[in-house]
C-alpha positions in Angstrom: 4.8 -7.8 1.5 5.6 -6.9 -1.7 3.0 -7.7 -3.6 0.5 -6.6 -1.0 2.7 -3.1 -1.4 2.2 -2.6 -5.2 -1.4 -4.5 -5.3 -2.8 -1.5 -2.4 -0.7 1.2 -5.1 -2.9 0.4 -8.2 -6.1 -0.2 -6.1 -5.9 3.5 -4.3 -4.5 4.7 -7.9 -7.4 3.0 -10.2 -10.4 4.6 -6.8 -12.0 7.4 -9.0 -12.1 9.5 -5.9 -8.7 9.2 -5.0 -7.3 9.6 -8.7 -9.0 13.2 -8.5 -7.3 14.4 -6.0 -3.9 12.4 -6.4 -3.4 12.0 -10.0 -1.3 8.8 -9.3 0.7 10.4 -6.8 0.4 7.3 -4.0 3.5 6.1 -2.5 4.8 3.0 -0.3 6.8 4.9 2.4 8.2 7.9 1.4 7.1 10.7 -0.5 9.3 11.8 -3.3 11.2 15.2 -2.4 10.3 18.4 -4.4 13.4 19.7 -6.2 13.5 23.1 -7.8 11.7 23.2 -11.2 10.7 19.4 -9.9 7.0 18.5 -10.0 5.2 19.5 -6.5 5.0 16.0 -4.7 1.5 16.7 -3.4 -1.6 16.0 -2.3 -0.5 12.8 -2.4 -1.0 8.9 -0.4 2.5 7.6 1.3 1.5 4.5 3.2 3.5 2.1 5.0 2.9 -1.3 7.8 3.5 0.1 10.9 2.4 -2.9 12.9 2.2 -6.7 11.6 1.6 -10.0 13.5 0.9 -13.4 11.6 -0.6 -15.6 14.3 -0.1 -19.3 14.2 -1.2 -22.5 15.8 0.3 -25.4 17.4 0.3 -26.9 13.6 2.5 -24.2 12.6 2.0 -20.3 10.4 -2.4 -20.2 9.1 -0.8 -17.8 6.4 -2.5 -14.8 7.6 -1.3 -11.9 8.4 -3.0 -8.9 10.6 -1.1 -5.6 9.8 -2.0 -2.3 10.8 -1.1 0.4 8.2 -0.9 4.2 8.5 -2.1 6.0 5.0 -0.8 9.3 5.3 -3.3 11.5 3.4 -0.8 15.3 2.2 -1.7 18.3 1.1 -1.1 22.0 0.8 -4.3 23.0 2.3 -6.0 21.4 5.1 -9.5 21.2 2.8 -7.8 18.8 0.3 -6.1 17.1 3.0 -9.3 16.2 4.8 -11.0 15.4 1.0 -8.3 13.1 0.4 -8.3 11.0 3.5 -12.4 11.0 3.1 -11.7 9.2 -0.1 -9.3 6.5 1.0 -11.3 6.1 4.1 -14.1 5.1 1.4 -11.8 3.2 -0.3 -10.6 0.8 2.1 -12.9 0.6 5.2 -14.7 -2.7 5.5 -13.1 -4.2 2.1 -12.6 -7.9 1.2 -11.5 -9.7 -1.6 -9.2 -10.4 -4.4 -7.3 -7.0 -4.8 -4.6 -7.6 -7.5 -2.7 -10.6 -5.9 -3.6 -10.5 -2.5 -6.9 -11.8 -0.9 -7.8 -9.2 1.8 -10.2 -11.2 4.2 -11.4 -7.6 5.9 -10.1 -4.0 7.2 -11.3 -1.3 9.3 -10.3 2.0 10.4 -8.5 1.7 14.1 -7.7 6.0 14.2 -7.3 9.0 12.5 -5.6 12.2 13.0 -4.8 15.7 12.0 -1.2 16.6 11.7 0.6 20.4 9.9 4.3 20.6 9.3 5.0 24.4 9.6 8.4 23.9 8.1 7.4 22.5 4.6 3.6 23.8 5.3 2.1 20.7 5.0 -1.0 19.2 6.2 -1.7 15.7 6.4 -4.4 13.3 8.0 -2.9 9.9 8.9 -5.5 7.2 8.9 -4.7 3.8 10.8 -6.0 0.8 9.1 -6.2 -2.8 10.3 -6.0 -5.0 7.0 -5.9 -8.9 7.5 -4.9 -11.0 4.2 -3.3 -13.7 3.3 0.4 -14.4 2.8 1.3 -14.9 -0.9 
């Protein structure tokens, strides 16, 4: 998965709408912690697989692989929040194609929801994407 991992990192970095809102602030899993005098962490992108399965046949692996993947789209505000996840939601519903490395053969949004943190005040919109590509 590693490739996939920093090929989907420069693709939502280098999407125009994203980079507005983000300025390169898109993570694989966790979202670096604000320290004091630190830069402020967000809005931001943390995805991560939370669901894989790469089906075979009786001839053995067809080098696919069928993830599902939660982009976790953070804010301060709730606006920006829901303006972020509008952008990758553009950016990586119904894609295909050579991104970096790794040959996405399609992906499509399976669900999406609101989420606030009142203890670091944090709003985020998780969007659940289906992605099937190809093993490396």
């Amino acid at each position: 998965m590693t490739m996939m991992v920093e090929d989907f990192t420069a693709y939502l970095i280098a999407n125009a709408g994203i980079a507005a809102i983000v300025q390169g602030r898109v993570y694989a899993v966790n979202l670096p912690q604000q320290r004091a005098g630190a830069f402020n962490p967000l809005p931001a992108v943390v995805y991560s697989q939370i669901s894989g399965n790469r089906p075979s046949t009786m001839e053995g692996a067809t080098g696919l692989n069928n993830g599902s993947y939660q982009f976790s789209c953070m804010a301060s505000d709730y606006k920006t929040a829901k303006q972020l996840s509008q952008a990758v939601r553009q950016a990586l519903n119904r894609i295909s194609g050579l991104i970096g490395g790794t040959t996405v053969l399609d992906s499509g949004l399976l669900s999406e929801r609101d989420l606030y943190n009142p203890v670091s005040l944090e709003f985020r919109t998780d969007l659940d994407f289906e992605i099937w590509h190809r093993e490396p």
